[in-house]
C-alpha positions as CSV (number, residue, x, y, z in Angstrom):
1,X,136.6,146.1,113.8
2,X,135.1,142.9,115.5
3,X,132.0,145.4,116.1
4,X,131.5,145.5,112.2
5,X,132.0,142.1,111.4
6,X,129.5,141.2,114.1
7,X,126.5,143.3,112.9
8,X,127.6,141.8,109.2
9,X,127.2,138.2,110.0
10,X,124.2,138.8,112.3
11,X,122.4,141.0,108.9
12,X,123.2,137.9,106.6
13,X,121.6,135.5,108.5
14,X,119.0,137.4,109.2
15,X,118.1,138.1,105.3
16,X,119.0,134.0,104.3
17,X,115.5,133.1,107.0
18,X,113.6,136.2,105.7
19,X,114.2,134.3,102.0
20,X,113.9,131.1,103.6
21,X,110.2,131.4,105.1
22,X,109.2,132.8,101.9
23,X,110.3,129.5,100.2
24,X,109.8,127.1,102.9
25,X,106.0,128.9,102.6
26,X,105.6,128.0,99.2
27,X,107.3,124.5,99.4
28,X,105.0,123.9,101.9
29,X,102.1,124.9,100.3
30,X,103.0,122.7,97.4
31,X,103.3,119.9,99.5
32,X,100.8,120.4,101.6
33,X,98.4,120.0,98.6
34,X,100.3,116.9,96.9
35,X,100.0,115.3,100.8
36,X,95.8,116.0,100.7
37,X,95.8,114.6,97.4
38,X,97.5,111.6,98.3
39,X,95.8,111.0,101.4
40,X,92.5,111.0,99.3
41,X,93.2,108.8,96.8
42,X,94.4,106.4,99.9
43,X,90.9,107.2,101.2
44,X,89.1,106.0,98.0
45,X,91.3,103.1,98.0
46,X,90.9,101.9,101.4
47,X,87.2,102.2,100.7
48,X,87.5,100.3,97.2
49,X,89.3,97.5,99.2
50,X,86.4,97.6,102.0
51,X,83.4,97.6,99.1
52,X,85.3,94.3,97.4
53,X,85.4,92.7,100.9
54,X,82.0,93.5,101.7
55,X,81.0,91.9,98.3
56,X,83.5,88.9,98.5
57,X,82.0,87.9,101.8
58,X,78.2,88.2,100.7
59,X,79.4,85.5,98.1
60,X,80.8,83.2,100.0
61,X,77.8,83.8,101.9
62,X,75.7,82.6,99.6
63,X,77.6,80.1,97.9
64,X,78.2,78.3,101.6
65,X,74.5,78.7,101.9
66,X,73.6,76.7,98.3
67,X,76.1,74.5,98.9
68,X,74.4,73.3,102.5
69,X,73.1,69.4,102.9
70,X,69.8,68.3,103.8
71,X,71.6,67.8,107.3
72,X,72.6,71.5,108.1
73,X,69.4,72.8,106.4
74,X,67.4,70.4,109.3
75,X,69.8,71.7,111.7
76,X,69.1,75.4,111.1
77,X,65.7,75.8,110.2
78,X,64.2,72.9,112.3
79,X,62.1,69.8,111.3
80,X,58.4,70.8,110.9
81,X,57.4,67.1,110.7
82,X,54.2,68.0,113.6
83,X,52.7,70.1,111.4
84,X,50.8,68.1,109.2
């Protein structure tokens, strides 16, 4: 008798992780695709975030550089006074 109930409870196990794959296959495909979807809409983002910086800091850029005195202008492009 313990003969029979081992080769029963070493069948049923056996069936539950043929069953289980199968699922745990299709789960994973399902979640597999939901993660590459959400990694590429953190992809755009990031890249969204990066454009807005890149933009922000060409304003600033600019803004610092109309908003210069006659001092700092001198100071960076030199005083050409010789040439004339």
């Amino acid at each position: 008798m313990a003969k029979k109930k081992q080769r029963q409870q070493q069948v049923k196990p056996a069936k539950q992780v043929e069953e289980g794959n199968s699922l745990s296959d299709q789960l994973s495909s399902d979640i597999l695709a939901k993660l590459k979807e959400t990694k590429q809409q953190l992809v755009t983002a990031e890249q969204q975030k990066e454009e807005e910086r890149q933009a922000q800091l060409a304003f600033e850029k600019k803004e610092k550089e109309k908003n210069k005195s006659f001092e700092e202008l001198l100071d960076e492009y030199g005083f050409g006074g010789s040439k004339f």
